[in-house]
Structure formats: C-alpha cells, structure tokens
C-alpha positions as CSV (number, residue, x, y, z in Angstrom):
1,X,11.0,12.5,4.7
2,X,7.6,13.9,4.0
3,X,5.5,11.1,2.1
4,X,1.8,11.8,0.3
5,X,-0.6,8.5,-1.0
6,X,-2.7,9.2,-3.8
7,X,-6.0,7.0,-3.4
8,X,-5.3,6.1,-0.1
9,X,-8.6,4.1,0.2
10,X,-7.7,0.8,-1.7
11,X,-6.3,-1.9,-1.0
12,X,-2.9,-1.1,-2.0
13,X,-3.3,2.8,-0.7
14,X,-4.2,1.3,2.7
15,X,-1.2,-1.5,2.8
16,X,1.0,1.0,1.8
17,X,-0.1,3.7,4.5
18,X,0.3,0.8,7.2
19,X,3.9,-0.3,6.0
20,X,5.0,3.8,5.5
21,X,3.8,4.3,9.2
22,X,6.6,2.0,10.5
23,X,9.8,3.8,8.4
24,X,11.3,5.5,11.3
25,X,12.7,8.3,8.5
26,X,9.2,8.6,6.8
27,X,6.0,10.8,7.8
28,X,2.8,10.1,5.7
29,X,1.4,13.7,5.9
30,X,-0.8,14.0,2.9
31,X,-3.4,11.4,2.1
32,X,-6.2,11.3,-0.8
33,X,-9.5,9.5,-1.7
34,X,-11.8,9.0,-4.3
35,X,-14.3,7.8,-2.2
36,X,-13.7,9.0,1.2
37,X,-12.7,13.1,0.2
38,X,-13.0,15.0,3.9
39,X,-13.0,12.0,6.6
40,X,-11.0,10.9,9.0
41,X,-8.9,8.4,7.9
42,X,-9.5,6.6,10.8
43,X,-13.3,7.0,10.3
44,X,-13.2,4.5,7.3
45,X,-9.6,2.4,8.4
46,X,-9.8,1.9,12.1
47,X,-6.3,-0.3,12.1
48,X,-4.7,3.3,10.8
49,X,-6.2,5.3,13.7
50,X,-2.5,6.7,15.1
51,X,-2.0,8.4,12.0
52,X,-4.5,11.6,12.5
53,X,-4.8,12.4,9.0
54,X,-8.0,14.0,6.7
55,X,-8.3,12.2,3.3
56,X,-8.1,15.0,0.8
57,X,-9.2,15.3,-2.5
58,X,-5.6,16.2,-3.5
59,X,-2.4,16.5,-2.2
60,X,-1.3,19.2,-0.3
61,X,2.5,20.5,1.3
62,X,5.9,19.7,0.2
63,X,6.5,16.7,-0.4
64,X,9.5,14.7,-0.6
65,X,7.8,11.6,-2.1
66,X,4.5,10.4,-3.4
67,X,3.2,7.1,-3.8
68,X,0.0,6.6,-6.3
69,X,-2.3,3.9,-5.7
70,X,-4.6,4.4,-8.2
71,X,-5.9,1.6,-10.8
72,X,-3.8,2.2,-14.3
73,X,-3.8,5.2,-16.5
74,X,-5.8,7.0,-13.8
75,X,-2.4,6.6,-11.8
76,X,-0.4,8.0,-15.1
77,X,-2.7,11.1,-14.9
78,X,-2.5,11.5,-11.5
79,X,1.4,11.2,-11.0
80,X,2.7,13.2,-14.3
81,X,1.8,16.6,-12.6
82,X,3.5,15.7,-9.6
83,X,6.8,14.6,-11.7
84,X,6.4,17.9,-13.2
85,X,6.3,19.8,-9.8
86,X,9.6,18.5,-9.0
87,X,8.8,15.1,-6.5
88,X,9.4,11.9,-6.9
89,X,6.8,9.3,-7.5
90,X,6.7,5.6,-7.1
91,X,3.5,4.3,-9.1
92,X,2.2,1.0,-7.6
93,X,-0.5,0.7,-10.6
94,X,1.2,-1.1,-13.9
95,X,1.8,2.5,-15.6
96,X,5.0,2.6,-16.2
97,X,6.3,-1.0,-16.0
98,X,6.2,-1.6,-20.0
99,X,8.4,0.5,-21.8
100,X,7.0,0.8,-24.9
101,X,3.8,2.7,-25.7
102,X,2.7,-0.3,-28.5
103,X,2.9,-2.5,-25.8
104,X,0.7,-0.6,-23.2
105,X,-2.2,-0.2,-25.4
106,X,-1.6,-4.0,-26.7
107,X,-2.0,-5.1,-22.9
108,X,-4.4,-2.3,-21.4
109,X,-6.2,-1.4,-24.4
110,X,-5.7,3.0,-24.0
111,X,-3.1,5.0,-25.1
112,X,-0.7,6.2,-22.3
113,X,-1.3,9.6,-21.0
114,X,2.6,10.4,-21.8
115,X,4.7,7.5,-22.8
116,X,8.0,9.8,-22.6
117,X,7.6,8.4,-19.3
118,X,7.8,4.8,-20.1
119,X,11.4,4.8,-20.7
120,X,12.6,6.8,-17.7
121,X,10.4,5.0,-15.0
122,X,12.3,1.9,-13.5
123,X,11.4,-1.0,-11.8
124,X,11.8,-0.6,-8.3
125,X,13.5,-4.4,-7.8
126,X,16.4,-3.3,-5.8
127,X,18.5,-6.1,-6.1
128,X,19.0,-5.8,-9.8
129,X,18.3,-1.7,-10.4
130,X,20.0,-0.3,-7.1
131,X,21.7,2.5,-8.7
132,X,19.3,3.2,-11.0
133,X,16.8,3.6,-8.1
134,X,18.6,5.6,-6.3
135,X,19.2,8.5,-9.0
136,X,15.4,8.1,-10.5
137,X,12.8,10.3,-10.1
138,X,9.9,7.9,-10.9
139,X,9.6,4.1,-9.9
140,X,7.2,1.6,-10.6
141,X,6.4,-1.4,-8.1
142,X,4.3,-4.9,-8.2
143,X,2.5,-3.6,-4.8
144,X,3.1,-2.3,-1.6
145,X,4.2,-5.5,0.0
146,X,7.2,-6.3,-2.6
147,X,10.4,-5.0,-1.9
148,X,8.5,-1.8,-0.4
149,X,11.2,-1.2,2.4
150,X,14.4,-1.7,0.5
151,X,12.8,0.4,-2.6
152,X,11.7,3.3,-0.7
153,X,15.1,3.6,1.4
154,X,16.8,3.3,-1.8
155,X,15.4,6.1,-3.5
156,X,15.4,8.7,-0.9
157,X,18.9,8.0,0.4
158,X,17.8,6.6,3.8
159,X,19.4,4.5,6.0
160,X,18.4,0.9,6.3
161,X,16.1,-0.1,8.9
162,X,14.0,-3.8,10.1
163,X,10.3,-3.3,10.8
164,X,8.8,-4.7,14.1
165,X,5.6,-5.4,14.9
166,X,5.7,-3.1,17.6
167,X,5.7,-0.2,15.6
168,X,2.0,-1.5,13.5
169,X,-0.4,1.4,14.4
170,X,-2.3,0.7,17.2
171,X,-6.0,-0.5,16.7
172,X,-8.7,0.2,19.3
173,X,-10.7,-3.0,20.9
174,X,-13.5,-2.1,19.5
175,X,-11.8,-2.4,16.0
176,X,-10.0,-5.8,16.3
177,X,-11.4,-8.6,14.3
178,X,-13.8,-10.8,16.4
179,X,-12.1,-14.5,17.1
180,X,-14.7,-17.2,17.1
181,X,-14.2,-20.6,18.1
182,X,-13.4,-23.6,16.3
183,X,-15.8,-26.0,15.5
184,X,-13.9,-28.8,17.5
185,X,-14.0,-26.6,20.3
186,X,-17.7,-26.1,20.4
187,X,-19.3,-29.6,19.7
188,X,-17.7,-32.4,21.5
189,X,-16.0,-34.7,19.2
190,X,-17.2,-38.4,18.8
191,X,-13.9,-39.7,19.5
192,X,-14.3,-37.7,23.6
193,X,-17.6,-38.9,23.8
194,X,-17.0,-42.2,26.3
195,X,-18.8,-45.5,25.9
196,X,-21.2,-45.3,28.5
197,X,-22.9,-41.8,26.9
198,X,-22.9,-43.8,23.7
199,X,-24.9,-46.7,25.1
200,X,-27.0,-44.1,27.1
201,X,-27.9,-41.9,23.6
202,X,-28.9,-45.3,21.9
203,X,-30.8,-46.6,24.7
C-alpha cells in the first residue's frame, strides 16, 4: 500500500513517518513540508535517513492512503481535495472528531472548511468502530501513537502484524543522541569517600 504524509515536519508527521516505516504492507512514498519544501528528509530528521525521500510541497503519485498532520482546519483544507480525488485520508489534527459544525466553531473558534464531512469521518478507535473503519474513507485519530497500527491495518484491509524494534530506521552514529554520565558517576559520593580521606581533607 502506497502511503503519502502531509506536513511531515512536525511532531506528529515525523512519529507517524517512523511508525509507517515499520508496516511490512505499507511504503511511505510521498512526503510534504511547510517548512522543509525540497530537502532531504533525512537532511532535517536524521533518525528517518533509510527512507530516501524529498519533502514536497505537495503530494505527488497514486496513492492508496494519506495521512495529514497538519494543525486543525489547515488539515480540513488540506485533506478535502484528496477525499475528493478518490483516497482515503486519516486526519491526525482534531478536524473531524466533533460532528457537529456548532460545536467546531464553539471549541476552535472558525467555521469548518466543509462540515458535510463531520458526520462521515469516524473515529479511528478500533475496538469500538471496526467495521465502520474498515468501509470509511476518512478517519480521524488522537495522534500517531494511539491505536496507529490496528487503525491503519483496519482500513486498508491488511493483515495484522507486531512491530519490532529491529525494523526502526536505522540512525547514523553521528546522529544518535549523546549519553552523558550521571552525576553519581562523576563526583565520588560522600558515603565512598573512607575515613582516613575525611580526616586527611579536614586536617
């Protein structure tokens, strides 16, 4: 399955990229960025360097799938054209949790962009809307890391599957955080000091 992330250069665009990579039925091929438009998405996410991808300033190829990362109603603007192309979206943004349009603006304080939306979009919590997953064409989730796995595998039909830390991109050396030592570990502690160093350091 052929997967695109709009706004790939959050947070939640970046999570999600690094949880996608290890779906052994999904390939991330189309990436975008407000802020990063024309790099190397491992120039500005090191951690993500075995996915060679460019971040574009819109999504390109079929797609099977999108995910939108954006903040809300800039998600909403961003995802309604690609409903309307045929793909399915999942919106990680709070878009199209609420399913009234009196209620989005009472809680974001803007109209929606199209609240016809609103009342087809469900909530990707698999455990209670499995089958309505699985025939939607746009879902709505908390954030990448809640329920991502089951959600995505629900909606495009795929077969289950257990993520391993193996399959994390890997990272280059040079990209790794640094580990510093503890503090106990670099000043002796009173209680290892003995009582003849004591005396000595008083003396």
């Amino acid at each position: 399955m052929k997967v695109g992330i709009i706004n790939i250069t959050g947070y939640a665009g970046s999570e999600l990229a690094r949880i996608l990579y290890r779906h052994p039925e999904v390939e991330v091929t189309s990436v975008t960025g407000r802020s990063a438009a024309g790099q190397q998405l491992n120039e500005v996410f090191p951690h993500l360097s075995a996915m060679d991808l460019t971040i574009d300033p819109e999504l390109s190829g079929s797609l099977d799938l999108v995910f939108s990362a954006l903040p809300h109603k800039a998600s909403a603007e961003a995802c309604i054209p690609v409903l309307e192309q045929g793909v399915k979206v999942v919106d990680i943004s709070a878009d199209f949790r609420l399913k009234k349009a009196d209620e989005y603006r009472e809680w974001y304080g803007v109209d929606h962009p199209d609240p016809m939306y609103l009342e087809e979009a469900v909530y990707g919590l698999t455990e209670l809307h499995r089958d309505d997953v699985r025939t939607s064409r746009l879902g709505t989730s908390k954030r990448p890391y809640t329920g991502l796995q089951s959600f995505t595998g629900t909606m495009l039909e795929l077969p289950a599957w257990s993520p391993t830390p193996a399959a994390t991109p890997p990272a280059p050396s040079w990209a790794l955080p640094r580990r510093w030592p503890r503090e106990s570990s670099r000043k002796t502690s009173s209680s290892t000091v003995s009582p003849e160093s004591r005396a000595a350091a008083a003396a």
